[in-house]
N, C-alpha and C positions, 0 to 999 in steps of 0.2 A: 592593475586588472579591474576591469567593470565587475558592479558587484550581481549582476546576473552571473558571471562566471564563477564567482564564489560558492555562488548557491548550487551549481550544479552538481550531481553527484557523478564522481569520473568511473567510479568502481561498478565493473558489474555485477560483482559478486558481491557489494555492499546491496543494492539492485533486488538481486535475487536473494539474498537474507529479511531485506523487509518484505517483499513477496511474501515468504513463505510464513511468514509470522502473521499478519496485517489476515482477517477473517470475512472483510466485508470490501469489495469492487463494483464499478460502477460502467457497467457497460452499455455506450449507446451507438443507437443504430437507427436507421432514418425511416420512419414510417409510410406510408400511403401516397399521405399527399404532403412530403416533403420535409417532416421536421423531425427532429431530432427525439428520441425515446431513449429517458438513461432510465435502470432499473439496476438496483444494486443486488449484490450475488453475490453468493461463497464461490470461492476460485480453490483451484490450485497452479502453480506453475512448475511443469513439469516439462524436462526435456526443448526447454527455451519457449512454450508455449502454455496459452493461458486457458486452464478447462472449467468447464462448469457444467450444470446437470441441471436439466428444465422437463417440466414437462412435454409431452409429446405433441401439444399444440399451444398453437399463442403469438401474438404480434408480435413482440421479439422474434422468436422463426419464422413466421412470414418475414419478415424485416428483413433477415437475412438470405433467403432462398431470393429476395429480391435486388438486394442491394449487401455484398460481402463487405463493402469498406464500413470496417466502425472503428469506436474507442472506445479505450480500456483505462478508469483511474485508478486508484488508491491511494487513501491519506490517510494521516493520522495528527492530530490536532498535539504537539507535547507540551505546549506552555500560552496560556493567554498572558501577554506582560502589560500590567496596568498603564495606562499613563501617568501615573505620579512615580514611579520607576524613573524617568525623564524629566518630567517637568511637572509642578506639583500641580496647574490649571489645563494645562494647554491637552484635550482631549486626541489632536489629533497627533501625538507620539505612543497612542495605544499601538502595541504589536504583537505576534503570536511568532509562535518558535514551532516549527514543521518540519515534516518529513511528505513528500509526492513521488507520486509516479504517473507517470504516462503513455499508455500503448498506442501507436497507431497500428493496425494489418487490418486482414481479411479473415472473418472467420465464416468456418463452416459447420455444419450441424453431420457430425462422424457416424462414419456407417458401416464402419468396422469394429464387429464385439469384441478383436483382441483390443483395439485401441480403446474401446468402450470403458472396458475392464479396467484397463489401465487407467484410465483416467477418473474414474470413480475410485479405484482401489484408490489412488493419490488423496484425492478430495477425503476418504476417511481417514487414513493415515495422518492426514493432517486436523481434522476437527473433533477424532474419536483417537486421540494417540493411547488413550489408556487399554484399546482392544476390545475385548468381546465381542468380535464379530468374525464374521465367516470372508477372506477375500473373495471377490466374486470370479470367474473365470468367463472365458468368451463361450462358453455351452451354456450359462445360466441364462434359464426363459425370461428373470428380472427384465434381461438387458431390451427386451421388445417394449416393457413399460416406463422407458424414462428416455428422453434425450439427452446427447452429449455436445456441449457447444466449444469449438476449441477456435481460438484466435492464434494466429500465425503473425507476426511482430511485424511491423516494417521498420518500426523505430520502437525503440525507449530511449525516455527519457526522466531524468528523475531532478529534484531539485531538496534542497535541505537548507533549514534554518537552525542552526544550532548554537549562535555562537562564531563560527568558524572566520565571518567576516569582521569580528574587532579582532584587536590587539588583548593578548593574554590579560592585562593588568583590566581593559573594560571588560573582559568578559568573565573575571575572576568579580568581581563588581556586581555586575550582572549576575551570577550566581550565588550570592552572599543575600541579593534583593529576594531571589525567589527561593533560599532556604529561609526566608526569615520570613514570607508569605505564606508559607506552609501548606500549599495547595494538596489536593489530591496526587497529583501528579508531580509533583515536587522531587522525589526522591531519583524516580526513574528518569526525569528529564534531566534532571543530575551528572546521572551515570553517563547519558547517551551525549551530554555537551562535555566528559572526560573527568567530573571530579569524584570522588568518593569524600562521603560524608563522614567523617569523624568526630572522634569527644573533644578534638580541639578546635571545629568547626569543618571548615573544605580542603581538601588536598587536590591539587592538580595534578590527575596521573596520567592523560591522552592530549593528545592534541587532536580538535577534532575534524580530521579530513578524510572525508569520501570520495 
């Protein structure tokens, strides 16, 4: 198998987990005089489609009242892996361990306050899980002072580095490098390449395929 094909993530419900986790999207869309405008957003994804909340004017909305076809990313960086990992000189075996996403569709700017609602209620639900607040409904006057931008998918597509393309015994290896690097991010990139850290070092408890 080509190792693009490894990297792909087959699940869409792996997909739609980092979705809903993942806080910041990067949605671009083609301006005026033809180029491309990314501007990162809080999202949520909801009901197979990607919503966000903008103010009520702005070249982003123009952009789209103009031109519906955009894109939609999200990433999440889990591991810089030095290049002395590989080779103790040779700079260009530095590599990074990742999770992506990629939406193509068409979005529109919603003009229905049931879906409004919904789509905001989603958006708190997801960034205020702890509550105190009021759900909104499709009667609330709010809904005149905020727009709602929702993308409609043509494709996703998602790719992931975790590991998944060595052989157990390099990637058990590989993981022994970055607990003994001690990053920030060491522990949970751990978890999501399938080991759990223990008093006797790494245990391999997943195999990691999306």
């Amino acid at each position: 198998m080509k190792l693009l094909g490894r990297l792909e993530i087959k699940s869409y419900e792996k997909i739609k987990e980092f979705l809903s986790k993942e806080h910041i999207g990067r949605i671009a869309s083609i301006d005026g005089n033809g180029y491309p405008q990314i501007i990162p957003m809080n999202f949520a994804f909801l009901n197979d489609a990607v919503y966000m909340h903008s103010y009520i004017r702005g070249e982003k909305l123009d952009n789209i009242i103009r031109n519906q076809k955009v894109g939609f990313e999200v990433d999440r960086e889990l591991e810089f892996l030095p290049s002395y990992f590989s080779h103790p000189t040779d700079a260009s075996q530095a590599d990074t361990l990742y999770i992506s996403v990629v939406i193509k569709g068409n979005a529109s700017i919603v003009d229905d306050d049931l879906e409004k609602s919904l789509g905001l209620n989603a958006l708190m639900e997801k960034y205020q899980p702890e509550g105190h607040y009021e759900p909104l409904t499709k009667d609330d006057l709010v809904l005149d002072e905020v727009a709602v931008i929702k993308i409609v998918p043509d494709s996703i597509k998602g790719k992931y580095k975790i590991g998944q393309h060595m052989s157990a015994d390099s990637r058990t290896i590989l993981a022994k490098k970055i607990l003994e690097r001690n990053s920030t991010t060491s522990k949970k990139t751990l978890e999501i390449m399938g080991f759990e850290v223990t008093d006797n070092g790494l245990k391999m408890i997943d195999e990691p395929v999306w």
